[in-house]
N, C-alpha and C positions, 0 to 999 in steps of 0.2 A: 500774357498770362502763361504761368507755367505751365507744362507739357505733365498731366496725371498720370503718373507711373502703375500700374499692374500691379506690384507691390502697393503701393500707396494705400487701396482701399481691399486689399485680399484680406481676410483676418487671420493671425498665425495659425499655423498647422497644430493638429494637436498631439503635445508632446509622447514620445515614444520611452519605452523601457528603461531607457540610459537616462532620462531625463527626470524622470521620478524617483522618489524615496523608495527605498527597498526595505523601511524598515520602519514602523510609526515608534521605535524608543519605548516601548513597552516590557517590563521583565520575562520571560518565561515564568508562569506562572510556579509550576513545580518541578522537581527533582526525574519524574518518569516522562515529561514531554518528549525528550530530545530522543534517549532511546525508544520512545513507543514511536516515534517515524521511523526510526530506523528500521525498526523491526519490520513494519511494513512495507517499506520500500525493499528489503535486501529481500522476503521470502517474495515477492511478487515479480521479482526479475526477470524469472524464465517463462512467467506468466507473458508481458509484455514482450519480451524478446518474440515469442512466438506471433503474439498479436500483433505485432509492428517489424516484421522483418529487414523495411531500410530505419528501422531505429526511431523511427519519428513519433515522440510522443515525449511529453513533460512530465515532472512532478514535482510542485512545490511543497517547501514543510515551514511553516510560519512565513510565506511569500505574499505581497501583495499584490488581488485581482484589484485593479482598477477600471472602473464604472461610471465615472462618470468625470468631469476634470472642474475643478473648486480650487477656491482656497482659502486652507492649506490644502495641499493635493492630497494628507493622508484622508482626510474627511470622505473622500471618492473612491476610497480603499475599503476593500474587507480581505484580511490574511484568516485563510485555513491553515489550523494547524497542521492539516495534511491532504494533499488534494492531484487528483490523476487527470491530465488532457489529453486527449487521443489526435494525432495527425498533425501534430505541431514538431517541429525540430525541436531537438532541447538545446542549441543556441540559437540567436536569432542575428542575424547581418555578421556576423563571424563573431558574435559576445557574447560570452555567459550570460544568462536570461539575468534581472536582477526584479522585474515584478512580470506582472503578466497584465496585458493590458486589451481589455476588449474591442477596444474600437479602433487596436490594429489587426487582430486574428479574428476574432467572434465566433471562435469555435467557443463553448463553455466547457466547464470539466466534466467531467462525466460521474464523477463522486467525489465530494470533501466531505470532512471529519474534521470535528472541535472534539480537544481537548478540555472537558470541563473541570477546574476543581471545586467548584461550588456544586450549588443545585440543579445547574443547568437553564436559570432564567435568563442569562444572559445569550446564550444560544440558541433559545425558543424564543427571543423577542421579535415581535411580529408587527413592531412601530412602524407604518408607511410614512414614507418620506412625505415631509406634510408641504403643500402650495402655498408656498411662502418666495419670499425674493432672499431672506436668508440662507445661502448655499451652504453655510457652515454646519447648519443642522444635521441631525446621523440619525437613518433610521434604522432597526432593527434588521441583527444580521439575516436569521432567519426569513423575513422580506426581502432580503435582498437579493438572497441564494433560491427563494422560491421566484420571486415576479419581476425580476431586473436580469441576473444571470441564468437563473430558469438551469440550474445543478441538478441532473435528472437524479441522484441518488444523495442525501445529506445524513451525516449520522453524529448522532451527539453519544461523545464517550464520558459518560460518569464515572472519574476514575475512584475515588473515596470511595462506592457502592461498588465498584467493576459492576456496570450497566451501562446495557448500550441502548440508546433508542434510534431509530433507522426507518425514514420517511422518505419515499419515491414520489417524484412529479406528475402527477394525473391531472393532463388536461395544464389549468394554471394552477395548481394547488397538491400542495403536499397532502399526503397520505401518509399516518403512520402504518408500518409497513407490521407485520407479523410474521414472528420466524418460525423456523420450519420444524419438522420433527428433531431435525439434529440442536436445533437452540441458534441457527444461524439464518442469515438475511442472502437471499441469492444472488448476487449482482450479474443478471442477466448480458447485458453489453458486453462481461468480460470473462463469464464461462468460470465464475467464481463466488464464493459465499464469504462472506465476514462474520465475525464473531466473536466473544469471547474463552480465552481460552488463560487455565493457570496454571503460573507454571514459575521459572528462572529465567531471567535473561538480563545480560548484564552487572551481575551479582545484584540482581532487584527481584524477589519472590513475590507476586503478587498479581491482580488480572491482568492480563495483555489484550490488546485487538491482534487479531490474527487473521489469515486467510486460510482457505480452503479449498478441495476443487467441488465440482459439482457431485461428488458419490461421496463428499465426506473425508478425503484425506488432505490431513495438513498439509501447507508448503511449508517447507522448509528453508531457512536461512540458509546461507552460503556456508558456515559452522556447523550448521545441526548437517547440508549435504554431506560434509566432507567426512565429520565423523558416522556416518552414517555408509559411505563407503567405505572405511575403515574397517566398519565393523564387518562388511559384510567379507571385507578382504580374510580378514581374521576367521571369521567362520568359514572361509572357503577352503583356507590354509587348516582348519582344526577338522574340517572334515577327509580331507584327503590322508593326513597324517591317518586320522583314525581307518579309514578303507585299510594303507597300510600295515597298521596293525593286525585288522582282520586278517587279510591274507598271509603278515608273519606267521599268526595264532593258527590258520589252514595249514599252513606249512608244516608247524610244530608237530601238530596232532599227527598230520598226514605220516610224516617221519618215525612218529612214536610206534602206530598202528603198523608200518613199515615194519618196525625190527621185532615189534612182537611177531608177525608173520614168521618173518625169519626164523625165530627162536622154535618157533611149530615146526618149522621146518617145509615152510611154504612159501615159494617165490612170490612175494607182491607184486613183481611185474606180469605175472602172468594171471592176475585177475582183472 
């Protein structure tokens, strides 16, 4: 009788990052997806830099969390349009992340964001994955981000309306959340608020999600920084010129007041 290998009756491991789809083939829905991550990834840099000083932390933008492993493997998937994890490298075994996979890290994100361009039923679907032997079934994202990945902060961006709705995890269960005096949602974890804010970016006029700190001041992009030191270069330069001025203008006077003395016939140096 043959000798039973260790292999022979192990069941395969379950695949890692590199081994799944990074991508369910789905369109971008609209024209403002791509830059509205943008946006929020570049003005929250120095947010995270501070929070994570060796660097360790993710963020996916249309990436897929995988949950549970089916097939097809995107079925075990739900991608955030934009979504932040805390304490994670952003490569993983020396490779560019290409999903995020729970049941090799199990940390979960600490807040994702859909992009809606409908009404937003699709991202408030709250279908439980129903006790069946069909693994193919998909239940509602919403479920899955509250009672499977347990996403302590979820926000659905209605962009057609610029509306955001913003539900926190109490307990096992979302809570819609209620913003503050300023019109923004505080994300506690990270010493920051979200919101809506209107304005230009990207030659796109129209609502943006944006961040905030805790008293209410915008972050800023790496752009809006830069020109924003500029300016201040510029005023710093317009004010010095003008001190200059002044003191030419003292001088003037001084001089003038000068020779009228004289003409009296009175030394200005000796008063």
């Amino acid at each position: 009788m043959a000798e039973i290998q260790e292999q022979d009756y192990l069941p395969p491991p379950f695949p890692d990052h590199t081994q799944l789809p990074e991508s369910d083939g789905s369109f971008v829905k609209n024209f403002q997806e791509h830059p509205q991550s943008l946006l929020l990834t570049d003005s929250i840099g120095p947010v995270l830099e501070r929070l994570h000083p060796n660097g360790d932390y993710a963020i996916g933008q249309d990436c897929g969390i995988y949950w549970r492993e089916v097939d097809p493997p995107e079925k075990g998937a739900e991608a955030p349009d934009w979504f932040y994890v805390p304490d994670v490298p952003p490569n993983l075994d020396g490779q560019i992340r290409r999903s995020y996979v729970l049941w090799r890290e199990y940390i979960a994100p600490t807040i994702a964001v859909e992009f809606a361009s409908g009404d937003g039923s699709e991202e408030r679907d709250q279908t439980p994955l129903l006790a069946t032997t069909d693994r193919s079934t998909r239940p509602g994202k919403f479920w899955v981000y509250e009672r499977i990945i347990h996403i302590p902060y979820y926000g659905i961006f209605l962009i057609s309306q610029g509306e955001l709705e913003m539900y926190e995890l109490v307990g096992a269960s979302y809570q819609r959340m209620l913003p503050n005096v300023r019109g923004h949602y505080p994300i506690e974890p990270m010493g920051i608020e979200i919101g809506v804010w209107q304005g230009s970016y990207q030659n796109q006029t129209q609502s943006w999600l944006r961040w905030w700190d805790l008293e209410g001041n915008l972050l800023l992009t790496g752009t809006e920084r830069a020109t924003l030191a500029e300016l201040r270069a510029e005023s710093a330069e317009l004010r010095a010129k003008s001190a200059e001025l002044r003191a030419e203008s003292a001088e003037q006077k001084a001089a003038r007041l000068a020779e009228q003395l004289r003409s009296m016939g009175i030394d200005p140096n000796l008063l």
